[in-house]
C-alpha positions as CSV (number, residue, x, y, z in Angstrom):
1,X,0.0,0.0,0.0
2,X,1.3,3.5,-1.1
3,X,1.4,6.9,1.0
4,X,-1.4,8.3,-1.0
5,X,-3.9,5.1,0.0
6,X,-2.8,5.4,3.4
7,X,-3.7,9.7,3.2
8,X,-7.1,8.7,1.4
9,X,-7.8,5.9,4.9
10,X,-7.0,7.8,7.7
11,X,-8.4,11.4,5.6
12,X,-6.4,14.7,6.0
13,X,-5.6,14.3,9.3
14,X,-4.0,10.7,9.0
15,X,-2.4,12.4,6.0
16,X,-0.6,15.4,7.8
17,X,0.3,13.0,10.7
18,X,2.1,10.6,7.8
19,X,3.8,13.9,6.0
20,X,5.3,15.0,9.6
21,X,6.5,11.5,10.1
22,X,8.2,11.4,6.8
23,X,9.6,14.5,7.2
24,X,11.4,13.4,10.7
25,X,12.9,10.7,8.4
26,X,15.2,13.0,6.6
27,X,19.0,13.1,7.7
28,X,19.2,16.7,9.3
29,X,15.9,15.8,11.2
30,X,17.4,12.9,12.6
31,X,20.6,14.9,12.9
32,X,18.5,17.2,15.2
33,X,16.5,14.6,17.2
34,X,19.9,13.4,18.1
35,X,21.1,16.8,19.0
36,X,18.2,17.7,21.2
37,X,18.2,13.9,22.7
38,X,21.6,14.6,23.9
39,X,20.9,17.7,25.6
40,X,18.2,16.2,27.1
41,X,20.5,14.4,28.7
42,X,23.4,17.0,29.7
43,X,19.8,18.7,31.5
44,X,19.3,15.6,33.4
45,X,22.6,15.3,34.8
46,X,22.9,19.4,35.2
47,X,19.4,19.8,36.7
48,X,20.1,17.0,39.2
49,X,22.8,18.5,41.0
50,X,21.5,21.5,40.5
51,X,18.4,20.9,42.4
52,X,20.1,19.1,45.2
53,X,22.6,22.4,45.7
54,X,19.2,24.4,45.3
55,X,17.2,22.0,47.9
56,X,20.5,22.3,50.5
57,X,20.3,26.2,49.8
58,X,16.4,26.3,50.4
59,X,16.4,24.4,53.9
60,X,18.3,27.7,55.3
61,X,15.9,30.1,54.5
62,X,14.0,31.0,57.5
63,X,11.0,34.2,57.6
64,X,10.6,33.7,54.1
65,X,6.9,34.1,53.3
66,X,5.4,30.9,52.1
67,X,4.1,32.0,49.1
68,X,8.0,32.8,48.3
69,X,9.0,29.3,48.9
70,X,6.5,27.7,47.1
71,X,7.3,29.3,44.1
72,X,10.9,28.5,45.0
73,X,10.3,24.7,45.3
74,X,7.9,24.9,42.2
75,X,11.0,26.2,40.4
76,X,13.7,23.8,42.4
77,X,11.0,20.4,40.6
78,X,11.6,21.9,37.2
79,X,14.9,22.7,37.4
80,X,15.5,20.1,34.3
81,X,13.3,21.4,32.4
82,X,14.5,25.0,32.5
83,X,18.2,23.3,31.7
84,X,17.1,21.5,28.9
85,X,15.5,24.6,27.5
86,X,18.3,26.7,28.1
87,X,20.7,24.4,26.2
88,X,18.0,24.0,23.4
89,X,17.9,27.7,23.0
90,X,21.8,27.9,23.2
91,X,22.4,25.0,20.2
92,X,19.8,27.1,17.7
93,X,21.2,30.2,17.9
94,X,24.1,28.5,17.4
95,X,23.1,26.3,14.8
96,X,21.2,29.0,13.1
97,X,23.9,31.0,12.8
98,X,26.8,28.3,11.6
99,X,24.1,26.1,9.3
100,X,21.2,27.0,7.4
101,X,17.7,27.7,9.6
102,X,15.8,24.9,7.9
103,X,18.6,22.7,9.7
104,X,17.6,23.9,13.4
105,X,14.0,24.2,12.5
106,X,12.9,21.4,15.0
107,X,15.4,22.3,17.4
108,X,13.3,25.8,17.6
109,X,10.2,24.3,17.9
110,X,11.2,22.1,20.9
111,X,12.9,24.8,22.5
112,X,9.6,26.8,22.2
113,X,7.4,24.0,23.6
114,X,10.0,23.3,26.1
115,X,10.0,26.5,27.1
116,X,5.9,26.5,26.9
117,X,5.9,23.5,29.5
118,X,7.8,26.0,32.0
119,X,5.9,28.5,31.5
120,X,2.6,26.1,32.5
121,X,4.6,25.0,35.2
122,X,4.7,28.1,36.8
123,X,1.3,29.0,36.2
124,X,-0.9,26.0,37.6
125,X,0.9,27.0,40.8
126,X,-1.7,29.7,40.7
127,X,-4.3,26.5,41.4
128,X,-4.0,25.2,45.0
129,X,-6.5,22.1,44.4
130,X,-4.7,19.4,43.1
131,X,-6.6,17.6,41.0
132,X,-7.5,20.8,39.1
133,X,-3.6,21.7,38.7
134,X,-3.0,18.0,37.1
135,X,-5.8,18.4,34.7
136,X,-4.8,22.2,33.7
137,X,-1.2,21.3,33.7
138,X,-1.6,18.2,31.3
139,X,-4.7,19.9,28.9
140,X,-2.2,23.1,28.9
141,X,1.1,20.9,27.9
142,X,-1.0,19.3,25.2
143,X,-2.6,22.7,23.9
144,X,1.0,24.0,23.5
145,X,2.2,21.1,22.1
146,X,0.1,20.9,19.2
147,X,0.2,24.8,18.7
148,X,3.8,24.5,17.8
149,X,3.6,21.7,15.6
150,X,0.5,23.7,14.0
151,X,-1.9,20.9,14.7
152,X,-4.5,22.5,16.8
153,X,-6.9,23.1,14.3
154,X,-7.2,19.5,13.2
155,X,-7.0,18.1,16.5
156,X,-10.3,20.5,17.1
157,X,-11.7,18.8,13.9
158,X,-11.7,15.5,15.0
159,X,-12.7,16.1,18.3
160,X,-16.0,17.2,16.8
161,X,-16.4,14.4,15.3
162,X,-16.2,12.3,18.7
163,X,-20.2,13.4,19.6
164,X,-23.2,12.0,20.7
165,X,-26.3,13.6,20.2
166,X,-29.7,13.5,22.0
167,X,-33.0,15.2,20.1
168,X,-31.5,18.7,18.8
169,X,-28.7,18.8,21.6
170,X,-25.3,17.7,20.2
171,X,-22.5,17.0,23.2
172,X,-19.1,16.2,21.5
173,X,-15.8,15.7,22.9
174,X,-15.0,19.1,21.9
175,X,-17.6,20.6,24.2
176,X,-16.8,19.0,27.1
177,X,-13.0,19.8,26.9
178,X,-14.0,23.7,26.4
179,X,-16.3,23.6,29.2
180,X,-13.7,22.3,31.4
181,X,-11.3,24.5,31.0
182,X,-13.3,27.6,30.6
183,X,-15.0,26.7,33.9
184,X,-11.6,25.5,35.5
185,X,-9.9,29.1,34.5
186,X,-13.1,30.8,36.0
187,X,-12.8,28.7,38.9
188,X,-9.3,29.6,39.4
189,X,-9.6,33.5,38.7
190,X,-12.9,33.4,41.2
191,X,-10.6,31.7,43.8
192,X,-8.1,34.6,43.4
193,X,-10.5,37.7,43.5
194,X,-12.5,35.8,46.7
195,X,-8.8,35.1,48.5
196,X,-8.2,38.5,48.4
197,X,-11.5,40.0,48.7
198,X,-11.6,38.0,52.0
199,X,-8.4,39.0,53.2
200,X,-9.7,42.8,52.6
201,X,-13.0,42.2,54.4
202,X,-10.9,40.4,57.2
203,X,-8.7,43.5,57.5
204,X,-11.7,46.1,58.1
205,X,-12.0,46.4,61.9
206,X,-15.5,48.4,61.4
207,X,-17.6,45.7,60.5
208,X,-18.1,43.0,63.3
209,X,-16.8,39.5,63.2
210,X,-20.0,37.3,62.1
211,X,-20.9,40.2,59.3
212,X,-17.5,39.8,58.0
213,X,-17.8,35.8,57.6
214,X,-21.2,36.6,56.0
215,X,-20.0,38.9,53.7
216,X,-17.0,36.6,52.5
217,X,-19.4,33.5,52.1
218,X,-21.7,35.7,50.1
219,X,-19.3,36.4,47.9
220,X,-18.0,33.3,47.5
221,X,-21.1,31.8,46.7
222,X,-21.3,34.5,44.3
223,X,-18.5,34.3,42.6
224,X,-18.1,30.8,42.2
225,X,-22.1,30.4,40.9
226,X,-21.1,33.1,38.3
227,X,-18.2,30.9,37.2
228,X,-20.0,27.8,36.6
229,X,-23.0,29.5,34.7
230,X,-20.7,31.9,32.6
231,X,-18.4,28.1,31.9
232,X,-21.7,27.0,30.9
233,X,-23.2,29.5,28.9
234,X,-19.7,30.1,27.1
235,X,-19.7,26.5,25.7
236,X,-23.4,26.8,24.2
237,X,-24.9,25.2,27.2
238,X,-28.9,26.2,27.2
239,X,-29.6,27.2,30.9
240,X,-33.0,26.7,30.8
241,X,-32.5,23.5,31.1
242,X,-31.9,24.0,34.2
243,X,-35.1,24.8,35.8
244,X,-36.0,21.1,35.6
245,X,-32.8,20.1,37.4
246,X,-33.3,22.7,40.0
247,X,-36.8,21.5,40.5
248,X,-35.6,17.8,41.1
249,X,-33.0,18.9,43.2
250,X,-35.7,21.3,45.4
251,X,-37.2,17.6,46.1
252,X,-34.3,15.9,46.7
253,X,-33.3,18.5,49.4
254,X,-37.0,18.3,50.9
255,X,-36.6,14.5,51.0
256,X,-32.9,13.3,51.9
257,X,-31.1,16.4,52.4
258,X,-33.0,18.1,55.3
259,X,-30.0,18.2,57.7
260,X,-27.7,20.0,55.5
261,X,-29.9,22.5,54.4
262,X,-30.8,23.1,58.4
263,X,-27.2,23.1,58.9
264,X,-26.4,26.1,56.0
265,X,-29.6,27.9,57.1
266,X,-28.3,27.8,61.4
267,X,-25.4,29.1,59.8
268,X,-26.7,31.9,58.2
269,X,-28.5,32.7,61.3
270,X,-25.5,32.7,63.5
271,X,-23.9,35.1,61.4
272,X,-27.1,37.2,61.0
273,X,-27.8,37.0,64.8
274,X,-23.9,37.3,65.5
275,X,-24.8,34.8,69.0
276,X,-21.5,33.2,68.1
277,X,-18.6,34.6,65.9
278,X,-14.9,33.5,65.4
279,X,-12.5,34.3,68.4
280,X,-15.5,33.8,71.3
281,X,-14.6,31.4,74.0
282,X,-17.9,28.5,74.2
283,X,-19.0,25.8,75.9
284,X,-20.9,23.0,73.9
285,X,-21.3,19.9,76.8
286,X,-18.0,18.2,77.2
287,X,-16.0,20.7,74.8
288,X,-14.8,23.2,75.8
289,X,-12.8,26.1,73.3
290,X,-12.8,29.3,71.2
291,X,-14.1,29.3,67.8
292,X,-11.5,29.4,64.2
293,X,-13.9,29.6,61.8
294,X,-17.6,29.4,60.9
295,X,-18.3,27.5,57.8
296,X,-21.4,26.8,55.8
297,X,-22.1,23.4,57.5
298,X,-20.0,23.7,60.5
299,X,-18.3,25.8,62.9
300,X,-14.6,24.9,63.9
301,X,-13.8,24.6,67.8
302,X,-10.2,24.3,68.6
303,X,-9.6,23.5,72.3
304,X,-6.6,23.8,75.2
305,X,-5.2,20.4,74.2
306,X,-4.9,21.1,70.3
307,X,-8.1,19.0,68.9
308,X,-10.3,20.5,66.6
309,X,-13.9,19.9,67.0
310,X,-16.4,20.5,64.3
311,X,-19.6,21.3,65.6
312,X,-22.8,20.8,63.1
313,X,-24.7,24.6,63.1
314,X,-28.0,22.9,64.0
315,X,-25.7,21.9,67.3
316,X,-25.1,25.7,68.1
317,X,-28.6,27.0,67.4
318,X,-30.7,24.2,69.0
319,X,-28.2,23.3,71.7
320,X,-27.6,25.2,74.7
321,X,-24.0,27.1,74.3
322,X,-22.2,29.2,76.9
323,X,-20.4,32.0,75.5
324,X,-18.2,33.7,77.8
325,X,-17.3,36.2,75.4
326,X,-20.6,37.1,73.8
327,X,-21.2,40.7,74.9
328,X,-18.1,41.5,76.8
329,X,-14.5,39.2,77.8
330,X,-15.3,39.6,81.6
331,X,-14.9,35.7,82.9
332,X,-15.4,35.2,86.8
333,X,-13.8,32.0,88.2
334,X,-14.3,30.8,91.6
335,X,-12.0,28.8,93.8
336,X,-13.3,27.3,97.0
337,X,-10.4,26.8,100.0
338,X,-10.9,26.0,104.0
339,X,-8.7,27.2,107.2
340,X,-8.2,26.2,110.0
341,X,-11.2,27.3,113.1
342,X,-7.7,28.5,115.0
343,X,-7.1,31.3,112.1
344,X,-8.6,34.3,112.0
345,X,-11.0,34.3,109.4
346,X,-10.6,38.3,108.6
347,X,-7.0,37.8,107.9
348,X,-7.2,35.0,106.2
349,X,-10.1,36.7,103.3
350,X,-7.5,39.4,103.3
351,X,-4.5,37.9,102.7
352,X,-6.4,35.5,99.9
353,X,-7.8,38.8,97.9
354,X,-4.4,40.0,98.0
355,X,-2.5,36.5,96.7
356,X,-5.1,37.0,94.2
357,X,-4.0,40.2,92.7
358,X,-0.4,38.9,92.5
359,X,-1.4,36.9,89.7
360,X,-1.1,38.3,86.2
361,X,-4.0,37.6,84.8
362,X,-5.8,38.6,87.7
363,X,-8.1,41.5,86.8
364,X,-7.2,45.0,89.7
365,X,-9.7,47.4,88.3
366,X,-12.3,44.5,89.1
367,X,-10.7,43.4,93.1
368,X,-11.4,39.7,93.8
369,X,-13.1,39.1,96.3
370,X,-13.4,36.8,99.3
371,X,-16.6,35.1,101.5
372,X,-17.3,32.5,104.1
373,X,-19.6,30.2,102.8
374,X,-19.6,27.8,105.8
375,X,-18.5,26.1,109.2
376,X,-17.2,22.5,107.3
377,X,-16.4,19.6,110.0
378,X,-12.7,20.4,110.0
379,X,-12.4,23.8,108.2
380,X,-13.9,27.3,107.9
381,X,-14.9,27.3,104.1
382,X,-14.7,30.2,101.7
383,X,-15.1,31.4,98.5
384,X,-12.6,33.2,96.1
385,X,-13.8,35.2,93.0
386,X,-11.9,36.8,90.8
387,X,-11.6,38.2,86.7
388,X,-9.8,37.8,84.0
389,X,-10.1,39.2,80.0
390,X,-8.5,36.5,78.2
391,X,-10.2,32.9,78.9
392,X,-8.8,31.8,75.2
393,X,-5.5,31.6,77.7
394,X,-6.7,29.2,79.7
395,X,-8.6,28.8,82.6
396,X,-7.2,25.5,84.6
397,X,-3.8,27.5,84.5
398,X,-5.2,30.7,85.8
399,X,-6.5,28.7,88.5
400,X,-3.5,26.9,89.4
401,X,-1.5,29.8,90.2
402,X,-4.0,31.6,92.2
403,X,-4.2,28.1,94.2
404,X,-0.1,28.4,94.1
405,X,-0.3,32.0,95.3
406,X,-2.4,31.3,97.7
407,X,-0.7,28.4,98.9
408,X,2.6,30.6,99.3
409,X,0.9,33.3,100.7
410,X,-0.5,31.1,103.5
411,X,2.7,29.4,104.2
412,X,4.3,32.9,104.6
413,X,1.4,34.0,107.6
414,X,1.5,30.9,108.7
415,X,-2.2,29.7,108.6
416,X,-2.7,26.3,107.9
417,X,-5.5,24.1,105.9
418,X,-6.9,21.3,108.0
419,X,-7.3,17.9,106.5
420,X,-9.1,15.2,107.6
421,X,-7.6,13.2,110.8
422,X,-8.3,10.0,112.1
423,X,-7.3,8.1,115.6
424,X,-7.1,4.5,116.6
425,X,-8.2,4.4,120.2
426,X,-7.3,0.7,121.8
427,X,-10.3,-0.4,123.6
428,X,-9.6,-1.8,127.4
429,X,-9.7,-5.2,128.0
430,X,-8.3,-6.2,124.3
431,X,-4.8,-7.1,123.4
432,X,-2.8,-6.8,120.2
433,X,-1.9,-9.4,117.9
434,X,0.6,-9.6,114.5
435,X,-0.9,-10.8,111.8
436,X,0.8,-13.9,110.0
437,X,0.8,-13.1,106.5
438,X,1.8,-9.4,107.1
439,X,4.8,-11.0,108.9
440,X,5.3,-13.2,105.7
441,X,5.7,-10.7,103.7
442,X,7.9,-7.6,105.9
């Protein structure tokens, strides 16, 4: 079979794959595959030690913001690349200047993809999901590919032909790689304007906590509804169509999805309401923490010991919460303490309120305060209540050093705490007796 029966089989695609093939054939092409394979391999060599000296270099940097070594260890990956693109470049000026251009034609184009695939290297970095970044990265490597080898337009061409088609709607293969990356670059860019329009928001002290979170997951929602209509509608994509699927979904949310919609509707109501918003100190039963964040489902609790709770909304609105920090920071601990009935008991509420405001986190401008509460068996009780400002600090440890203060404070006036005693009176008329076994073992 002949070239031009083969070019009539596979049509004018086959055909201009065949005529490339033919054309790598000749002797300078190979001449050039050989030169670029080489170099290829120089890069590998090169950009190996190159990113272990770079890798040594980048564990020393310390304050460096991380966006800084990110990019740094983006570049440190494709360190071969960036070699082998280098060297290309080097050999066709070289070549272009010592031979004739037609003999460092392909040696141009590779450079130029080459350099392409850095260039999409760097840029995905811009995606922080990472399936997204694969699928950009690879679609991107293949778009550049084929643009160099002026092959994009019949790749499109075939693709179109890859279809399937239901009444008048037509879906080919085509379509569904424009609408993923149309939608994936509006994704992206919607990411970027909400990352820094949050960061603004975050940064404005005159609007309160639980507006700012509302404001930032409205426009969130926003922006990333905008960028999958507009990926729709930009690939022919009728949107009214639609309505049916949003009226199938309205049932399925009435029918199977009831808690998560309760859970995105307490939220909204938290942040309308602002009973909770991030930084306040809670209580929710057992746990016990300040808030991070407030998401759309949950809101994230992070307590004294490091864990992270995530707490349904539903839990926060239906629940009963203490919030020590809901209208002001002012927290009131108590400690309770007995003396001894041979101290005397005005001293001793003196000398506690005055342990009391040794401590640091100890309020002044509010004095603690000090009460008998009762005549126990062995001890006169009492009460000690004092104030602190910061309970995300902690309030076991603010307790233990007043307990320590007071303890020291005690030792230094010399009253004493009473603790239980018990005596062992030996009745008359009975005698004492060792007991084998304890004698076994002595």
């Amino acid at each position: 079979m002949d070239p031009t029966q083969i070019t009539s089989l596979l049509g004018d695609t086959g055909g201009h794959v065949l005529s490339f093939l033919e054309g790598l054939l000749r002797r300078w092409n190979l001449y050039q595959i050989g030169i670029s394979l080489v170099a290829f391999a120089i890069a590998l060599f090169v950009g190996r030690n190159l990113r272990v000296r770079m890798r040594d270099w980048m564990r020393g940097l310390e304050g460096r913001p991380k966006w800084q070594l990110r990019w740094l260890l983006a570049i440190e990956k494709r360190l071969i690349l960036i070699v082998w693109a280098v060297l290309l470049w080097g050999i066709f000026l070289v070549m272009h200047e010592v031979t004739w251009p037609s003999r460092s034609y392909l040696i141009a184009i590779l450079a130029r993809i080459v350099t392409a695939w850095v260039a999409v290297e760097l840029v995905v970095q811009l995606v922080k999901n990472r399936a997204l970044r694969r699928l950009m990265r690879w679609g991107l490597w293949a778009y550049v590919t084929l643009y160099f080898f002026g092959a994009v337009e019949e790749t499109s061409d075939f693709l179109d032909t890859i279809a399937i088609t239901f009444g008048s709607f037509r879906l080919s293969a085509l379509s569904v790689l424009k609408a993923l990356v149309v939608t994936g670059l509006l994704f992206t860019f919607a990411r970027l304007i909400s990352s820094q329009t949050s960061t603004q928001i975050r940064r404005n002290e005159d609007i309160s906590p639980s507006m700012r979170e509302l404001i930032i997951k409205g426009v969130q929602l926003s922006l990333y509804g905008a960028a999958f209509f507009i990926g729709l509608k930009a690939v022919g994509f009728d949107l009214t169509g639609l309505a049916v699927l949003s009226g199938a979904i309205g049932v399925g949310l009435g029918f199977g999805l009831q808690k998560v919609v309760s859970n995105l509707v307490s939220g909204v109501i938290i942040l309308l309401d602002k009973s909770i918003k991030p930084g306040d100190v809670i209580s929710l039963g057992e746990t016990f923490g300040w808030i991070n964040t407030l998401g759309a489902r949950y809101a994230s609790i992070t307590t004294r010991d490091g864990k992270e709770y995530l707490i349904p909304n539903e839990d926060l609105i239906t629940g009963q919460v203490v919030n020590w920090s809901h209208t002001n920071d002012f927290v009131r601990l108590d400690l309770y303490f007995g003396t001894s009935y041979g101290d005397d008991p005005h001293a001793v509420r003196k000398i506690a309120v005055e342990a009391a405001q040794r401590v640091d986190r100890v309020l002044t401008h509010k004095p603690p305060v000090c009460h008998i509460v009762g005549f126990g068996d062995s001890s006169v009780d009492y009460i000690l209540r004092f104030w602190i400002t910061d309970p995300t600090g902690g309030l076991t440890n603010v307790r233990g050093n007043v307990y320590l203060a007071l303890w020291d404070a005690f030792k230094t006036n010399g009253i004493s705490i009473p603790f239980p005693q018990r005596e062992v009176r030996v009745l008359e008329g009975s005698t004492l007796t060792t007991n084998p076994t304890a004698k076994a073992f002595d």
